[in-house]
C-alpha positions as CSV (number, residue, x, y, z in Angstrom):
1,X,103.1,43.3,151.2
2,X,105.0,43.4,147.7
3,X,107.9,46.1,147.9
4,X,108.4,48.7,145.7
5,X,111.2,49.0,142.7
6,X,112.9,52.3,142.1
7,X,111.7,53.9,139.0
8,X,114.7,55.5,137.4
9,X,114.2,56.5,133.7
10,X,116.8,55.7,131.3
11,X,117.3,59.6,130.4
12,X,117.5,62.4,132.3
13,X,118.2,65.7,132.2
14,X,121.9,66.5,133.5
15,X,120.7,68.6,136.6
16,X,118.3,66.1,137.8
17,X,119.2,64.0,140.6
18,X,117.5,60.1,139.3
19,X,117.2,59.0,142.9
20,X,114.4,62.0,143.1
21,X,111.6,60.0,143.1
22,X,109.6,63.6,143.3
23,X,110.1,65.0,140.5
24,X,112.1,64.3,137.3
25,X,113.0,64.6,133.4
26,X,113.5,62.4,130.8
27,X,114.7,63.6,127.3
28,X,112.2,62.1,124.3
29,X,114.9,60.9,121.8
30,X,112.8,59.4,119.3
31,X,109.2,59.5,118.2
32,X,106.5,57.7,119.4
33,X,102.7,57.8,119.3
34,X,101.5,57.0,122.6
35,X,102.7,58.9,125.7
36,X,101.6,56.5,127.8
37,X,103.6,53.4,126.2
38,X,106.2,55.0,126.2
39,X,106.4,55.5,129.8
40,X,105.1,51.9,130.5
41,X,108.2,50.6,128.2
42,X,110.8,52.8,130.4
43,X,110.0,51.7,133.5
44,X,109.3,49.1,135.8
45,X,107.7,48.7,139.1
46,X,104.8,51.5,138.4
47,X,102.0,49.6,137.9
48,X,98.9,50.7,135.3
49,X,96.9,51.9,138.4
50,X,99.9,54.3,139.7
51,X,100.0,55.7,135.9
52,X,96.1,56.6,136.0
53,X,96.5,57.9,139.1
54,X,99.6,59.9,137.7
55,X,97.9,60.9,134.6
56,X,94.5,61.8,136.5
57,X,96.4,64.6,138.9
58,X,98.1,66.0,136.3
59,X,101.1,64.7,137.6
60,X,102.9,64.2,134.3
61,X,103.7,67.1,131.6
62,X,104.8,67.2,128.1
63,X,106.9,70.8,127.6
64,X,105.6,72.2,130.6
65,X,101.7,71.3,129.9
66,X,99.5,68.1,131.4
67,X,99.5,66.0,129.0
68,X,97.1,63.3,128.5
69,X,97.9,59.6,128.3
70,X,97.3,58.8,125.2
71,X,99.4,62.3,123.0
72,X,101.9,61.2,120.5
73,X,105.3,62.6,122.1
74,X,107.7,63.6,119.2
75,X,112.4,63.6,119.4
76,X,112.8,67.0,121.6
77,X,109.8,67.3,123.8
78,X,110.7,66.9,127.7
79,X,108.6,64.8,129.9
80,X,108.4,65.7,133.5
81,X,107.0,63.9,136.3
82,X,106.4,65.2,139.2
């Protein structure tokens, strides 16, 4: 059974605790077009098949609204994944 790696964004948000592997925030400091590569880039050990399943439940939000995978994300917005 392969083990899982932490997932711990690059940016958070100063009141989020990055070991919270419930919910967090990362600060969008630059734009990008794809929501979804931009997570993918970020990270590693989530697989594509945990991000469907992510994206699917609404799971992760752009400024407080689901946002699909494939939204441009712009410098400012706030990305939370819960």
């Amino acid at each position: 059974m392969r083990r899982a790696v932490p997932f711990i964004p690059q940016h958070f948000e100063e009141d989020v605790d990055p070991r919270n592997h419930r919910y967090m925030r990362i600060r969008v400091e630059q734009d990008h077009p794809c929501l979804g590569l931009f997570l993918r880039d970020r990270t590693d050990g989530i697989g594509a098949q945990q991000w469907h399943t992510l994206f699917r439940h609404q799971k992760i939000l752009v400024n407080d609204v689901p946002a699909p995978k494939t939204n441009p994300i712009q410098k400012g917005d706030r990305i939370e994944i819960r």
